[in-house]
N, C-alpha and C positions, 0 to 999 in steps of 0.2 A: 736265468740263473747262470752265474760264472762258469766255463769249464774249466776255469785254475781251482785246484786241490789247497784250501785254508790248512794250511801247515804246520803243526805245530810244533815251535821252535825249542830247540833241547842243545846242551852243549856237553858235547860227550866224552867222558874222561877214559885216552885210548891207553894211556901208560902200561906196558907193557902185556898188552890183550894181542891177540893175532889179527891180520887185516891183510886181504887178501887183494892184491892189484893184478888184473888180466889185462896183456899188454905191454908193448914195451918200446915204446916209442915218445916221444917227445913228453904227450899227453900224462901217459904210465909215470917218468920221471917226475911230471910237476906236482901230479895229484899223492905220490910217494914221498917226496920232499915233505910234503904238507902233512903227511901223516907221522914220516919220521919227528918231525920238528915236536909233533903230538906226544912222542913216544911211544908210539904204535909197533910190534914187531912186522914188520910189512915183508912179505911173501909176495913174490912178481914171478907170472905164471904168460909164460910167452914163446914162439919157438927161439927168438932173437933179443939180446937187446941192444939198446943204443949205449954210446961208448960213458956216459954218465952212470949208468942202470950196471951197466959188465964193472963200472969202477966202484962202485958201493956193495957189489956182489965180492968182489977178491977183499976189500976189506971189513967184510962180515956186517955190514949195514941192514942187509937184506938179506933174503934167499933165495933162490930163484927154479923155478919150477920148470922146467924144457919141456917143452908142446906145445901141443892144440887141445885147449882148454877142456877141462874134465871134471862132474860134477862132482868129485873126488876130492878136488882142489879146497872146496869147503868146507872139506870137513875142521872144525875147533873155530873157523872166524866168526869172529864178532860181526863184522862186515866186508865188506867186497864192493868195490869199483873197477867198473867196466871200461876200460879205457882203449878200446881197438876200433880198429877205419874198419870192420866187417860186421855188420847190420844181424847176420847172423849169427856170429858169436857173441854180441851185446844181449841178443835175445834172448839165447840159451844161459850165458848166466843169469838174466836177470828170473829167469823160469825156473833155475836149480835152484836160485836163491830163495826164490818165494818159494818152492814146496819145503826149503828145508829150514825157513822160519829166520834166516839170513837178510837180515839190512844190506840193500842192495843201490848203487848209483850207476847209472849208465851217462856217460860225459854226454850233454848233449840233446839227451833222448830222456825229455823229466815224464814222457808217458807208462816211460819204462822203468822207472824210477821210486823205491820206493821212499830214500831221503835224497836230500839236493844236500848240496854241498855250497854257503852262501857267500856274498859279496861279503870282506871281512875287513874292519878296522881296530888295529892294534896300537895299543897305549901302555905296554907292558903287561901285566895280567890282565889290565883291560878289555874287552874286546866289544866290540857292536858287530853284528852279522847284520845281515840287509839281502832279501830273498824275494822273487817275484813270484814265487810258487814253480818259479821254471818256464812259466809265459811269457817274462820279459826280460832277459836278462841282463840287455845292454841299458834296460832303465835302471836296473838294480848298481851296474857298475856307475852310473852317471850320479843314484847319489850315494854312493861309495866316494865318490871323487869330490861331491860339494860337502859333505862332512867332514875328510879327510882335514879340508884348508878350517876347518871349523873348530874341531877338537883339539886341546891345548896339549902342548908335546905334556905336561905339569899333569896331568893325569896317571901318566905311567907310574911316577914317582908318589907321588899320592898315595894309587891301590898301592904299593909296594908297601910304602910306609902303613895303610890302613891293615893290611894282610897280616904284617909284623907285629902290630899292637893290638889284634882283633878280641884276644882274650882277655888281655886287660880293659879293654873297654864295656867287654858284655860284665866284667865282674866286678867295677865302681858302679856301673848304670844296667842295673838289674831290672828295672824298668823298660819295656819294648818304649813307651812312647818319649820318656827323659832321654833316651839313647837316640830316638831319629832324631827328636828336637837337639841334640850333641850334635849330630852329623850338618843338622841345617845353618846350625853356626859356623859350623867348623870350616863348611864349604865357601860360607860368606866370610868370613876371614882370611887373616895375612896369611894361612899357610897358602894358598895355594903361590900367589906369588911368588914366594918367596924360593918354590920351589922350582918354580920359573926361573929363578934368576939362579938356578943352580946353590941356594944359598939351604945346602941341608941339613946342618950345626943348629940354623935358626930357627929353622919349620921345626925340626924337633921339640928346640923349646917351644915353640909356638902350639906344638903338640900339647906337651906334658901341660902347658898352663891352663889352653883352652878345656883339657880333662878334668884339672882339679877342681877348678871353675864351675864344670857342670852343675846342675840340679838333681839331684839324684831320683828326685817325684817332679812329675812333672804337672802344673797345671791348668786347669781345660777355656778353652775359650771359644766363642762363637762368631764368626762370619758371613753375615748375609750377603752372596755374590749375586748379582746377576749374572745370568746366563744368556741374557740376549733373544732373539727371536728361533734361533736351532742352527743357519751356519756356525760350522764352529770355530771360524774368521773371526768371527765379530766379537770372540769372547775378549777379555781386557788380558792384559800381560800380567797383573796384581791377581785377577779372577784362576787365569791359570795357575799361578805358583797355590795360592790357595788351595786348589783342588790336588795338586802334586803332595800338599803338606799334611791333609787331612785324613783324621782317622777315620771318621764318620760323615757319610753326606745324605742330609736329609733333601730329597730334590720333588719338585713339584711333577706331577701329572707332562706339561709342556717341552718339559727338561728335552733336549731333542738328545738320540743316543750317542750321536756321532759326539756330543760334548760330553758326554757323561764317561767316555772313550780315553777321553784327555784324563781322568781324576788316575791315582793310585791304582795299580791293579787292586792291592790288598787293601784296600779303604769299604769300610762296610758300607754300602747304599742301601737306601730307606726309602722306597716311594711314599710320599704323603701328598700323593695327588688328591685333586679336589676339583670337580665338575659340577657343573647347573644340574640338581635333580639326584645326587651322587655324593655325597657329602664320606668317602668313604676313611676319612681320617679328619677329624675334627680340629679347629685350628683350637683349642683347648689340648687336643691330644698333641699336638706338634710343640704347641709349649712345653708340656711333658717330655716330651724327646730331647729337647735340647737342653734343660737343665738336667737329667737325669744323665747324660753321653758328657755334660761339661763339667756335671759337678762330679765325674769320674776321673775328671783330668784328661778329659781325650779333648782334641781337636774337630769340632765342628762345622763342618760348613752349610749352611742352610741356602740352597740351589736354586734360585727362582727363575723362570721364563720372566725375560723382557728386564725389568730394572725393580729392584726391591720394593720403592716405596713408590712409584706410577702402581695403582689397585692390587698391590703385593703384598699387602697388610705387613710391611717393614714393619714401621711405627710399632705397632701393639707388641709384635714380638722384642724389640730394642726397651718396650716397656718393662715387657716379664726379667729380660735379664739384666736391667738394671737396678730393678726389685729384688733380686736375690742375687747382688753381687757379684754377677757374671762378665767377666770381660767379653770386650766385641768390637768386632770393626764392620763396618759396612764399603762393600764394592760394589759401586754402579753397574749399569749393564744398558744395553741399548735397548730402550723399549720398542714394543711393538706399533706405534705410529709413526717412530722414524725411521724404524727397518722397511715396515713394509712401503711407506713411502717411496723411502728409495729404490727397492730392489723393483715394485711395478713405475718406476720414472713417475712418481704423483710428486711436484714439489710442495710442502705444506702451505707455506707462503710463495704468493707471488705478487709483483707488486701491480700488475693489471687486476687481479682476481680474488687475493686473501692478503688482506692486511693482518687476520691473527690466526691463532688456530687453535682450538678448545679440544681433551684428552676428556672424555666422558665415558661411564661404564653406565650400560642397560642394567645392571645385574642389582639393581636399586631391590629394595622390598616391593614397594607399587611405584612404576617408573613414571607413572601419571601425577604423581603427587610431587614426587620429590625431585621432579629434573626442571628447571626454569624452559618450558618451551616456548615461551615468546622471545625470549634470550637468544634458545638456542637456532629460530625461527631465522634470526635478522640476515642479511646480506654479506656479502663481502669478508665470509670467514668462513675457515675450513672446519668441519667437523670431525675428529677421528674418536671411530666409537669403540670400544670394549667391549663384546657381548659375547654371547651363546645367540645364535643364529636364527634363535625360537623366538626370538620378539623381535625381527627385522619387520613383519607387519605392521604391528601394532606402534613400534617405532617410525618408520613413514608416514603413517597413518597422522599421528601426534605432530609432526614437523608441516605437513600440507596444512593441517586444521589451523595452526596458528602462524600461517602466513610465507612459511616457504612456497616456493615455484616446486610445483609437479613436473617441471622439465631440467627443476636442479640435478645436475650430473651428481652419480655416485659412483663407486670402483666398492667392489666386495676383494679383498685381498686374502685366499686362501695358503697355508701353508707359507706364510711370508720368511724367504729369504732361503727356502730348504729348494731340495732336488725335486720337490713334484709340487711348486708353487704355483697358484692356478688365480688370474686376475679376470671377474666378471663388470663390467660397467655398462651403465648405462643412465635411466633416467626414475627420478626420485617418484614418482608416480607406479614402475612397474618392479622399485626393486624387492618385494615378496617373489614375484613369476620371474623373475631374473633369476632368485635364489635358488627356489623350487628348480627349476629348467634344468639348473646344472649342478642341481645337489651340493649346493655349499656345505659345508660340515667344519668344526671347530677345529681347530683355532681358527679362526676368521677373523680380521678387521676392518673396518666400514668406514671408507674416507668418504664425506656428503660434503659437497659444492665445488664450485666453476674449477678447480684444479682438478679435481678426480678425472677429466677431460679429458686432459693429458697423456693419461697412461697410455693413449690408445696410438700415441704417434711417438712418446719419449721413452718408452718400455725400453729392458734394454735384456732384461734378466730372465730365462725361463722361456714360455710359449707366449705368444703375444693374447691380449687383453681378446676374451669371447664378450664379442659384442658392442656396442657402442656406442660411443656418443662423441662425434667429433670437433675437435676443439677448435676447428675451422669456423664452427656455429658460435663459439664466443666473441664477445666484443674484447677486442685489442689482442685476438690470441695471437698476431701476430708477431 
C-alpha cells in the first residue's frame, strides 16, 4: 500500500478570510504573493523580515507579527503556512494548528502537512493544479511544465467570456444535458480560434449564434465503445471523447477500472456485468437500460471489454435500438486475441507456423455439438479461444480426439495487457494441470498451436511466461 496520502483536491476561495504565514524569508514572501494574489488577508509572523515582506508591511499589504511564533498567532485563520528553515518551529505550528482544527502547510515537510499547496497552471480564471501527494514534487512540476507548452493561451479568454455569459446560458438551456451538448459544440467550433487570434468582436458573435442555435431538449443516443482488454492505452481517441460526453455508461463485468477512470466524473455507471454460471443482469435487462436512459435523451455509452461485436453481442443490441428508433454509433476496441497476443510476444500469424488464425468462444450451449473440431483439429493455424476456464479440459480433450498433436504448444494468457498479467504455456496434452497448477482464473485467453511457442523467448510485457515449451523444438523457428 502507498505511503502517499490520496488527497482530495479542493480550490479554496480565500477573499478576504485571514491566513496566517510563519516566516519571513524568501519562502514566507513567495507563498504570501500567492495568497495575496488570492485575496487572502495575510498576517506574517516572524522576528525579521526580508526587504519585500518590510515593503508590503509599510504599504498595508500585510501585517506583521514580531517574534517567535506563538499559538496565539491562530487565533481567526482560516489557514497557516509554515514557511521557516527551523524543523522546530514547522512542528509546533503545524501541532497548534491541528489541535486547533486550523489547515495547516509546512513548505516542504507534506508529513507535516495537513493540505499541499499544488503545481499550478493559469489560463485566466482557468486553473489546472497538479499535486503528487507531497512524494514527488519535482514529477508534479515536470508536468506542470509539459502542460504548460500544451494549454492554449484561448482558454483564458474563453472561461472569461464563459463566466460573463454563465447565466444566460443556464436560462435558454434549462436542460443540464442540451447545455453540456451546447458546450460540446461550442468547444468544437470557431470561437475558440478565433479567440486565439485575438479576434473578440467575432467570438462574441460566434457566441450569441452558436446560443441561439442550440436545442433546447436534448436527444438521447447510444454508443457501443470498446474498451479494449483493461490497459487504458489501448482505449481509441473516439472511445475516449465518448466516455468524456456521456451521461450514462452501462459497462460490462471486464471493463478494467483504471478505464472506467477516464469516463465523466458525474457520468452515472451501471455495472451489467455477466459471467459463466452468474447471469446477474440479463442481456434482455441491458436492452431495457439502454432504451429506457436513451429514450430519456441522455447520452449512452454501452462499455464492453475487448471490441463490440468479437462475442460482445453488439449485433443484437444495434438490433433493439434500431427497432425503436434509437440513434447510435459503434466504436471498435481491441479485442482480446490481439491484445493478449501481443502483450505475451505470441504473434497470431507467422509465416513458418500460422497461415490463419480462428477467434472461437467455448461458451457454446454444448461445445461438443456446435464447434467444427475436425476444422478446428487441422494444422498450420492458430487458435485464440474465448472461454471461462472451466471447460479448458474438456476443450483439449475434444482437439487431441480429432486429430491435433498432444504436443501442440498452447499459452493460457491471464489478465492480458493489465499490471498483474500472468502467461502459462506449455503443451496441449497437459493444458488442464498447467491451469490447475497455477490457478488460471478469468479473464483468460487460450492461444492453441506452433506460435503460442513463442511467448517464452518474444515476451516482452509483465513476468516472463511460467513454464514451457520452447520454440527451439519448432521446425523453422528460426
Amino acid at each position: 500500500m502507498s505511503s502517499v496520502p490520496s488527497l482530495f483536491p479542493v480550490f479554496v476561495d480565500l477573499r478576504d478570510r485571514p491566513v496566517l504565514v510563519v516566516g519571513g524569508g524568501a519562502v514566507a514572501r513567495r507563498k504570501s504573493a500567492a495568497l495575496l494574489e488570492a485575496g487572502a488577508r495575510v498576517t506574517v509572523g516572524a522576528p525579521a523580515l526580508d526587504p519585500t515582506l518590510a515593503g508590503w508591511v509599510r504599504q498595508g499589504r500585510v501585517v506583521h507579527v514580531s517574534g517567535v511564533f506563538e499559538a496565539g498567532w491562530l487565533d481567526g485563520a482560516w489557514l497557516v503556512v509554515a514557511a521557516t528553515d527551523d524543523d522546530g518551529t514547522n512542528r509546533a505550528v503545524a501541532a497548534a494548528a491541528g489541535a486547533r482544527r486550523v489547515w495547516a502547510n509546512v513548505v516542504d515537510e507534506a508529513e507535516l502537512s495537513a493540505f499541499h499547496v499544488p503545481s499550478r497552471i493559469r489560463r485566466g480564471p482557468l486553473q489546472v493544479a497538479i499535486s503528487s501527494g507531497g512524494g514527488a514534487p519535482m514529477l508534479a512540476r515536470a508536468v506542470r511544465e509539459r502542460l504548460e507548452t500544451r494549454l492554449d493561451d484561448s482558454l483564458g479568454p474563453l472561461a472569461e467570456l464563459l463566466t460573463r455569459r454563465r447565466h444566460r446560458i443556464r436560462a435558454r438551456l434549462t436542460d443540464i444535458a442540451a447545455r453540456r451538448r451546447f458546450f460540446d459544440r461550442l468547444f468544437d467550433g470557431p470561437l475558440p480560434a478565433l479567440l486565439r487570434r485575438g479576434a473578440r468582436d467575432a467570438a462574441e458573435r460566434a457566441f450569441e449564434q452558436a446560443l441561439a442555435e442550440a436545442p433546447a431538449q436534448s436527444t438521447g443516443s447510444v454508443a457501443l465503445v470498446g474498451a479494449g482488454p483493461g490497459d487504458p492505452g489501448l482505449l481509441t481517441l473516439r472511445g475516449l471523447r465518448l466516455l468524456n460526453e456521456a451521461d450514462v455508461i452501462l459497462h460490462d463485468r471486464l471493463v478494467s477500472p483504471e478505464v472506467l477512470d477516464l469516463a465523466r466524473r458525474d457520468a452515472e455507471r451501471i455495472e451489467v456485468g455477466k459471467q459463466a454460471g452468474n447471469h446477474r443482469t440479463t442481456q434482455a435487462q441491458i436492452h431495457a437500460l439502454m432504451l429506457e436512459h436513451a429514450g430519456a435523451g441522455r447520452r449512452v455509452v454501452r462499455l464492453k471489454g475487448g471490441d463490440p461485436f468479437v462475442f460482445g453481442r453488439g449485433g443484437e443490441e444495434l438490433q433493439v435500438l434500431r427497432a425503436h428508433g434509437i440513434d447510435y454509433e459503434v466504436v471498435p476496441g481491441i479485442t482480446a486475441a490481439l491484445a493478449c497476443g501481443a502483450y505475451a510476444g505470441i504473434p497470431l500469424t507467422h509465416r513458418d507456423h500460422a497461415q490463419s488464425v480462428r477467434l472461437l468462444t467455448a461458451h457454446c450451449r454444448d461445445p461438443s455439438d456446435e464447434l467444427d473440431w475436425a476444422s478446428l483439429a487441422a494444422g498450420s493455424q492458430t487458435l485464440a479461444v474465448y472461454m471461462g476456464v472451466g471447460g479448458l479440459e474438456r476443450f483439449g480433450e475434444r482437439l487431441v480426439a480429432h486429430g491435433r498433436a498432444p504436443s501442440t504448444p498452447f499459452a493460457l494468457v491471464e489478465n492480458g495487457s493489465r499490471a498483474d498479467q500472468r502467461v502459462v504455456t506449455g503443451r496441449l496434452a497437459e493444458l488442464a494441470e498447467r491451469a490447475r497448477e497455477h490457478h488460471i482464473a478469468s479473464p483468460a485467453l487460450l492461444v492453441v498451436g506452433e506460435v503460442a511457442a513463442l511467448a517464452d523467448t518474444l515476451h516482452w510485457f509483465g513476468a516472463p511466461p511460467l513454464g514451457g515449451c520452447r520454440p527451439e523444438a519448432l521446425p523453422h523457428a528460426a
